[in-house]
N, C-alpha and C positions, 0 to 999 in steps of 0.2 A: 688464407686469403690469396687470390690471385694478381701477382705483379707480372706486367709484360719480360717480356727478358729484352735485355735493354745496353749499348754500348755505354760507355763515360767518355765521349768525345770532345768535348770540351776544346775550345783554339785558343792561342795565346790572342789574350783581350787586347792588347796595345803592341803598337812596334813606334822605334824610336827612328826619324827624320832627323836632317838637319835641315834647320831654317834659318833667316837671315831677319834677326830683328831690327829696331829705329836705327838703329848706331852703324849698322854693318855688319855687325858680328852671328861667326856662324854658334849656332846652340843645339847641343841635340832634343830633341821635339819629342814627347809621345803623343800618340797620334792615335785615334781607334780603329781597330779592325772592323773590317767589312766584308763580307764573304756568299756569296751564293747557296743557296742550298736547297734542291729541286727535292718536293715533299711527293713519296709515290704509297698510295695505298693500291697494295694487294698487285703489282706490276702497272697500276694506273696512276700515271701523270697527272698530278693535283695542282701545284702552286710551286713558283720558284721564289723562294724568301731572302729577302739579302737581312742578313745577321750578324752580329758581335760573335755569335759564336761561346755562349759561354753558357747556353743549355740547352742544346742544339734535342736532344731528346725527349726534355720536358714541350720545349717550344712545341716539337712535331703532334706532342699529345693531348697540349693543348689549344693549338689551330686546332685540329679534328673535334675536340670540346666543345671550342666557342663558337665553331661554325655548324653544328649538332650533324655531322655527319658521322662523329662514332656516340653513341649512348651509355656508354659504359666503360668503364675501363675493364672492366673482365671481359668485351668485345676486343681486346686488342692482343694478340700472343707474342709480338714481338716488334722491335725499334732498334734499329741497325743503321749508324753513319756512317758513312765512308767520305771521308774531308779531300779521298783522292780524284774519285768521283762528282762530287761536291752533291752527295743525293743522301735523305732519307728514305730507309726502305721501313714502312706501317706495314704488318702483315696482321690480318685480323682473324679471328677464328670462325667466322663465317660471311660469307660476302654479303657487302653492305646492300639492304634496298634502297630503291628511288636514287641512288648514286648519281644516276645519269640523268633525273632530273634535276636534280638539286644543282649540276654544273653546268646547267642551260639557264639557270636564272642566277645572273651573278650581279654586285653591285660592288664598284671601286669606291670606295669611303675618303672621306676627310683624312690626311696624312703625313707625317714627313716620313717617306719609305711609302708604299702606298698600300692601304689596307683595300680587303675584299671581302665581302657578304656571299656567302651562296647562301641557294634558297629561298625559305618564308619566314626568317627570323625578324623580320618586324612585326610578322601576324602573332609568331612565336610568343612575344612580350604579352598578350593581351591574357596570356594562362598562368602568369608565374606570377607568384606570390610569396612576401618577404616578409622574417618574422616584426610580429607588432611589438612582442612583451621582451625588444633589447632595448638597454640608453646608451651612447654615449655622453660622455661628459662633460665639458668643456675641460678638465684639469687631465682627461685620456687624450683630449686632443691636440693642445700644448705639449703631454708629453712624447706623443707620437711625432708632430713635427721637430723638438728637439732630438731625440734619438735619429729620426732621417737626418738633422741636420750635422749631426756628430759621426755619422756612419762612415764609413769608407768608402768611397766610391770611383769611379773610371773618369767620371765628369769634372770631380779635380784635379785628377791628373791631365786630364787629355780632352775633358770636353767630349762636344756633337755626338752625347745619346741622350735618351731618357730612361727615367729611373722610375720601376713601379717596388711596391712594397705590400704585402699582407701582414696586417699586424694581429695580435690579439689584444681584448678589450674587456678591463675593469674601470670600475671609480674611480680605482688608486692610479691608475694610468694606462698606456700602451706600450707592448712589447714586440718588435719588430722579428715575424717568422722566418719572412723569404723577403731576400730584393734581388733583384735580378735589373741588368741595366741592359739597352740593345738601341739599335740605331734607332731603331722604330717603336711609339711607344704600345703600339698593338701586340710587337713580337713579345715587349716585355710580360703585358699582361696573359698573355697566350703560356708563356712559360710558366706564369707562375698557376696559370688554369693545370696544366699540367702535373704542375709538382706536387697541387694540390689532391688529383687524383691518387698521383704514384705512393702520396702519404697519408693518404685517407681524411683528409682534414676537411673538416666541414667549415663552408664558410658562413651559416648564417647567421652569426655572433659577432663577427670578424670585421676590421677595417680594411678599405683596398686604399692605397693610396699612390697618387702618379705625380709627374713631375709636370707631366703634358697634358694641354687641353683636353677639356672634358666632352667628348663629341656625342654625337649618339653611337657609334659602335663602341666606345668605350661603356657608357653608360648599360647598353643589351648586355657587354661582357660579364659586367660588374652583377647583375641581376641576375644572368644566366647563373652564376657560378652562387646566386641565394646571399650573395653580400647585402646587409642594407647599409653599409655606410660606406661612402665612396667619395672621398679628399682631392684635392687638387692645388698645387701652387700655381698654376696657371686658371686661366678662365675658361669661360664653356660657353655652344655652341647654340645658338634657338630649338636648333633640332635636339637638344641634348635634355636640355631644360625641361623642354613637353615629354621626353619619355621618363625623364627622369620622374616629373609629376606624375604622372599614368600609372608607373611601376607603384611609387610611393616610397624609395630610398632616399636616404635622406643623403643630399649632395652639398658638401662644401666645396667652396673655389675659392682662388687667393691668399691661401693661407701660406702665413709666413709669419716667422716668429709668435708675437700675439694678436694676429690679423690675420680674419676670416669675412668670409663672408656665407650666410646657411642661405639658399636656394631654396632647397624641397626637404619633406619630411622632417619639418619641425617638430614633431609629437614625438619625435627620439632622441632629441636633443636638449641635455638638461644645462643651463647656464649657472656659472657658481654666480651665488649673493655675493654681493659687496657691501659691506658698511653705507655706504652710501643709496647705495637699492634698498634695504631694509629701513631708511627712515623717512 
């Protein structure tokens, strides 16, 4: 099978500040990183991303993913960072079509960091389709958000990112694959669109889940990538809602500890009985 040839560039995720808390006193701070990094396919200036920096190559592969300007990952021959530069170099094995249309139609999306659309990927939604014959659980989905909640992550130490997660999904519960955290909750997703090519792993079995509202680019991402279940401890957006309904993935928002709330794609969602329900 073909993998891109690819650097391991990765940044140190935090650096430590000193700050001055209620009392006066100085404390040393971690703080997250933040870092530029200009996305070039084929010697063409694509996107400047400001990143954590902590999959600086999955992220490049999956921008190009979720915005369907690369179709394959065996269209991609090579992903070169240089942190000196502050650029990814995408070199693909054959020059991409419609390129220079697709970055004449761009849209800036709902964001903290600000996300972008090239393209016809709203038209794009109205052909994808997501499996019928998965469930989740309610007892997977409990266990998903405890394991997020037990995880390790940058935002206890240091705060101001968002955290996405792909999990895998039985009855007996959820097993967390990738998490990936970044300033921006798109960069996260994007990476983990990514990591998911570079490992072959199919997502239409699979849980996505984020820490950040549920927008409509998150929702096309989540669909693009054949997720039908797609989590949120935050809430979601009008526009997120109707594509979410359109698609027919089944979206939760709010969830934390044993509080949810199910939006769309209820017919995939199995609730446990309670003693009390049964009489």
């Amino acid at each position: 099978m073909h993998r891109p040839k690819i650097t391991q560039a990765s940044r140190p995720l935090t650096f430590e500040v000193e700050a001055l808390n209620e009392r006066g006193e100085a404390l040393p701070t971690p703080i997250a990183g933040e870092h530029p990094l200009t996305l070039y396919i084929d010697k063409r200036e694509i996107v400047t991303l400001m990143t954590l920096g902590q999959a600086p190559e999955a992220l490049a592969i999956g921008y190009l993913r979720n915005q369907r300007l690369v179709r394959s990952i065996e269209d991609i021959a090579a992903v070169q960072v240089d942190w000196e530069t502050e650029a990814v170099a995408v070199t693909t094995r054959k020059a991409i079509k419609g390129l220079g249309e697709k970055m004449k139609k761009r849209t800036v999306t709902t964001g903290c960091g600000q996300g972008t659309v090239f393209g016809d990927l709203m038209e794009e939604i109205e052909t994808i389709k997501l499996r019928d014959d998965v469930r989740l659980t309610e007892a997977a989905l409990y266990s998903l958000l405890d394991a997020v909640r037990r995880h390790e992550t940058i935002y206890k130490s240091a705060g101001a990112v968002h955290g996405c997660a792909l999990a895998a999904n039985s009855k007996a519960g959820a097993e967390i694959l990738t998490f990936v955290e970044d300033v921006g909750r798109h960069n996260a997703v994007d990476a983990i669109a990514g990591q998911m090519w570079l490992d072959r792993i199919d997502g239409s079995d699979k849980i996505f889940y984020t820490t950040g509202r549920l927008t409509s680019e998150m929702v096309i991402k989540a669909a693009q990538m054949q997720i039908p279940f797609l989590v949120s401890r935050s809430g979601l957006t009008q526009m997120g809602y109707e594509i979410a309904r359109k698609t027919g993935i089944t979206m939760i928002g709010r969830a934390v500890n044993k509080h949810y709330l199910l939006f769309t794609g209820k017919h995939r969602f199995e609730k446990q009985l309670t003693p009390t329900m049964l009489a």
